[in-house]
Structure formats: C-alpha cells, structure tokens
C-alpha positions in Angstrom: 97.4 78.4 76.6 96.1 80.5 79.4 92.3 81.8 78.7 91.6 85.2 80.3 87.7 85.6 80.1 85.6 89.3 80.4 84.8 88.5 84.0 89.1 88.6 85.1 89.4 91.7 82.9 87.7 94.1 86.0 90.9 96.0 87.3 89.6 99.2 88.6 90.2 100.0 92.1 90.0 103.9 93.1 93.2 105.6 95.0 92.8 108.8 96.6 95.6 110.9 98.1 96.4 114.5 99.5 99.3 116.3 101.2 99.3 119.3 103.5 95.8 119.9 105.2 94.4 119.2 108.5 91.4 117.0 107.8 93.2 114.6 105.5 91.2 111.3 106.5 87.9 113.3 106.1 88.7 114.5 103.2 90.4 111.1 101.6 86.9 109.8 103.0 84.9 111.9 100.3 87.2 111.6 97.6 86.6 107.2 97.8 83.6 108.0 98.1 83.4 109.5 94.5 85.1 106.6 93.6 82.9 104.0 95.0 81.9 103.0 91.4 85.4 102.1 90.8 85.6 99.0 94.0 82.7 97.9 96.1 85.0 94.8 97.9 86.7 96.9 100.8 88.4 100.0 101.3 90.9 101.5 103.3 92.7 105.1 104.4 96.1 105.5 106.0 97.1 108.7 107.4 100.4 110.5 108.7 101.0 113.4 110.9 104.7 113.8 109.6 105.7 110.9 112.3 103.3 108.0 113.3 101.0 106.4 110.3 97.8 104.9 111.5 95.8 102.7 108.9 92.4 101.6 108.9 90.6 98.8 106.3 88.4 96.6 106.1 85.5 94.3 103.8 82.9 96.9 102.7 81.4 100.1 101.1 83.4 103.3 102.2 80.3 104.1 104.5 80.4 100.8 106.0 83.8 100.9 106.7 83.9 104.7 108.2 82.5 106.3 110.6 82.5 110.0 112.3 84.4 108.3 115.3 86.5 106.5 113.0 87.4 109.3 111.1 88.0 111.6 113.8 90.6 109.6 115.4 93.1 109.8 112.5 95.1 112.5 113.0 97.3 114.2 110.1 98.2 116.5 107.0 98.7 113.3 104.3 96.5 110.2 103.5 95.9 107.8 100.7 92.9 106.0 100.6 92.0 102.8 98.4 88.7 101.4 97.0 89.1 97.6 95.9 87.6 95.9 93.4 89.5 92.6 93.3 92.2 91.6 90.8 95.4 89.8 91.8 95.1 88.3 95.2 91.7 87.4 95.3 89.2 88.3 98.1 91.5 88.1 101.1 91.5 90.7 103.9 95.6 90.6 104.1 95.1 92.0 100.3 93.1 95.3 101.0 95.0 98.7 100.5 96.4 101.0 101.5 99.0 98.2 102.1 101.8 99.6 105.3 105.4 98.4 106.0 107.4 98.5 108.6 111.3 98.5 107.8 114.5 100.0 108.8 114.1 103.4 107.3 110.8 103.7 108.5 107.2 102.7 107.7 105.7 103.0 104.1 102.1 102.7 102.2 101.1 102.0 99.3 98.1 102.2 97.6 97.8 100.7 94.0 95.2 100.1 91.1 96.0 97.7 87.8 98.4 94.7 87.7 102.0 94.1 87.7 102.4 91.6 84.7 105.8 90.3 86.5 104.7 90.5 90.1 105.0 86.6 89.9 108.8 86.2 88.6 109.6 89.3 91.2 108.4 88.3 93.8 109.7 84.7 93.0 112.9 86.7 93.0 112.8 88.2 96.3 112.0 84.9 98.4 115.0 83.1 96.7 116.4 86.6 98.8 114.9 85.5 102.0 111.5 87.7 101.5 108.6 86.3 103.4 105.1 87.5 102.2 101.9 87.8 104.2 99.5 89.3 101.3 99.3 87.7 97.6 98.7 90.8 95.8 101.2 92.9 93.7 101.4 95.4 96.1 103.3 93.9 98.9 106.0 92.9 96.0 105.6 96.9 95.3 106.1 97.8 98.9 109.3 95.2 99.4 110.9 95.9 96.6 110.8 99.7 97.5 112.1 98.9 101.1 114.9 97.5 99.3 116.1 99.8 97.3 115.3 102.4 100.4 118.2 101.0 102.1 120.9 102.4 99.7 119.0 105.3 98.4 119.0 108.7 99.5 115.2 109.1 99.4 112.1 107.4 99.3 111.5 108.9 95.4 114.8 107.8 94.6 113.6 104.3 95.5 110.6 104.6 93.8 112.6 105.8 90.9 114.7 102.7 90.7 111.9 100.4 91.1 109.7 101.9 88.5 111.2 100.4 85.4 111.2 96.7 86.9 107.1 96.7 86.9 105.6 95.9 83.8 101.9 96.4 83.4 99.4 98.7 83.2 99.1 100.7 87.1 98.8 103.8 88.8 100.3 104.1 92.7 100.6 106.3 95.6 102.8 105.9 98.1 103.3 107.6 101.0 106.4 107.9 103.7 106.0 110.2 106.8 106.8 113.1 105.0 106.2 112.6 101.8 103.6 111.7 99.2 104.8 110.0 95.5 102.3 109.3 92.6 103.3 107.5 90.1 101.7 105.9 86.5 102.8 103.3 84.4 104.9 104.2 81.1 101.7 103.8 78.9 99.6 105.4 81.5 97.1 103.0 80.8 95.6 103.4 84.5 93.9 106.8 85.0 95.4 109.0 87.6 95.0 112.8 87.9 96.1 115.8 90.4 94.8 118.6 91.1 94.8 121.2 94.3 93.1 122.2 97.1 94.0 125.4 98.0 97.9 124.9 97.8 97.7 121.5 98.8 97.9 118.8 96.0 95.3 116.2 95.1 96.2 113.0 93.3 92.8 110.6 92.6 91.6 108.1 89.6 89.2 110.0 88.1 88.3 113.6 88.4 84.8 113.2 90.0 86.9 112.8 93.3 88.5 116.3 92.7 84.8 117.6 92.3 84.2 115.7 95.8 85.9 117.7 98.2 85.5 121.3 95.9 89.6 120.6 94.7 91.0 122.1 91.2 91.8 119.8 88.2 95.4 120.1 87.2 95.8 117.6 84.8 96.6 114.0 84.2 99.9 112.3 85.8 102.0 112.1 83.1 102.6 108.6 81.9 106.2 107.1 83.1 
C-alpha cells in the first residue's frame, strides 16, 4: 500500500493566458504575478504573434525570472504563462511550463496545473509507440498525446477534444497553437480555472485575483468537462 502524506498533497501551480492584445507577455507577466501564492519553484511565459512562439522559463519568483528587457523582446497577441509549485516530475528544469513542441503540424504549448492519475500507464503506452521523453512530468504526455491526435484531426480543439476523456485526474490546461488559445478543466473541475475579458479579448487564469491584476472582467468559471 502506497502512503500519500500532507506534504505530496501541494498541487497548485497558477496558469495565466490571454488572446488578442498587443502586450500579451506584459500582461501574462502581471497576471503570474497575482498568482505567485499559487508556485514559488519557477515560472515561465510563451508567447505567439500568430506565426513564431518564443518561450521563456526558468528556476525562480516571476520577478526573478522577468525583466523589462526580457519582457520587451516577446512579441505577440496570445501567451500563457505558468507558476510552478512542484508535483509530478519533481524539481527538474526540463519540467517547468509552459511546456512547447515542435511537430509536423506545427509547434504547441501547454501549460497545466493538477495531476494526470494515468499519466504513468499513457505514457507507458506511447513509448511502446516509439515516444521518446525528455521531461517526467504529465505535461509532456499531455503535449504528445495531443500531437498525435493532431495528425488526423482537423483542428488543434478537435485534438484536444479527443484527448480529453483519456486523462483522468483532477487538472486545468491551456494550450496554445499559433492561432489559437484552448482552456480546458477536468470533468469534476476540481482545479480552479476562470475567464474573463479584457476589453474584447478573453482572459483565462486560476483564480480571479489575476483578473483583478491587469484591470480584466470576471466572466465566470470554465465549466467543468
């Protein structure tokens, strides 16, 4: 019998994402900020300007990590950002989010909070496939899995779509595409995620307080599923 003590049960991380303005890395900036509380252990922000994603991480506080230079050198309309507080994977640079993949179709990023309960039998799954993994996290089984179903769907939401009722769990994610931001919860919705607006331009964070952070609307919750 496996014995999960208090100190394994901390599985907040914050995720931050917005489509459709001109200082997206800025603004995802302020929006981890708020959720600081939620994942002191590294951070990250990935941004697109509808063609080329650049993605920068690291170990550290959102104001270690980020800088006015930093910041002002990532250029586009959509980001996600990601504050972690470690859960599966461990303390391990190749684990902090946003986590980006190159594939056929394209390039991908993901950023997730919570825990796949079957990461370990898919991702057991995929190397019997031939999948080679450089991160031990959930995520990257996320990300693959999604590159997979990619290949044969007509969209990247339609791959998301398929993939969704294979994760069991309790997780919120964003992913993002060139073009297009997804946000998705788990059927329980037991990981927060909200949306709200900015203007026209919609907000997605993991608590509210991040809305408040860059002066965005509260819509409501992401409906569960």
């Amino acid at each position: 019998m496996e014995v999960i003590r208090d100190r394994e049960l901390h599985e907040e991380c914050g995720v931050f994402g917005i489509y459709g303005v001109p200082n997206a890395a800025s603004l995802t900036y302020y929006g981890l900020h708020a959720l600081q509380h939620r994942g002191q252990e590294a951070c990250g922000i990935a941004v697109n300007d509808g063609n080329l994603i650049s993605l920068y991480k690291d170990l550290g506080l959102v104001h270690e990590v980020f800088d006015e230079k930093i910041l002002s050198g990532m250029k586009g309309s959509i980001a996600i950002g990601h504050a972690r507080y470690s859960t599966t994977g461990g303390n391990n640079r190749r684990n902090i989010q946003p986590l980006g993949v190159d594939y056929i179709k394209g390039s991908l990023v993901i950023a997730h909070n919570g825990n796949v309960s079957n990461a370990a039998l898919l991702r057991q799954e995929l190397e019997q496939q031939g999948a080679v993994f450089q991160c031990t996290s959930d995520t990257e089984v996320i990300a693959f899995l999604i590159a997979k179903e990619r290949l044969t769907a007509n969209s990247v939401e339609e791959a998301v779509a398929r993939v969704a009722p294979r994760l069991e769990g309790s997780f919120s994610l964003l992913v993002m595409s060139p073009k297009k931001l997804i946000a998705l919860r788990d059927p329980k919705g037991m990981r927060p995620l909200c949306m709200g607006h900015l203007g026209k331009s919609p907000v997605f964070a993991s608590e509210s307080c991040a809305l408040d952070s860059i002066g965005a609307s509260f819509d409501r919750d992401v409906r569960p599923g």
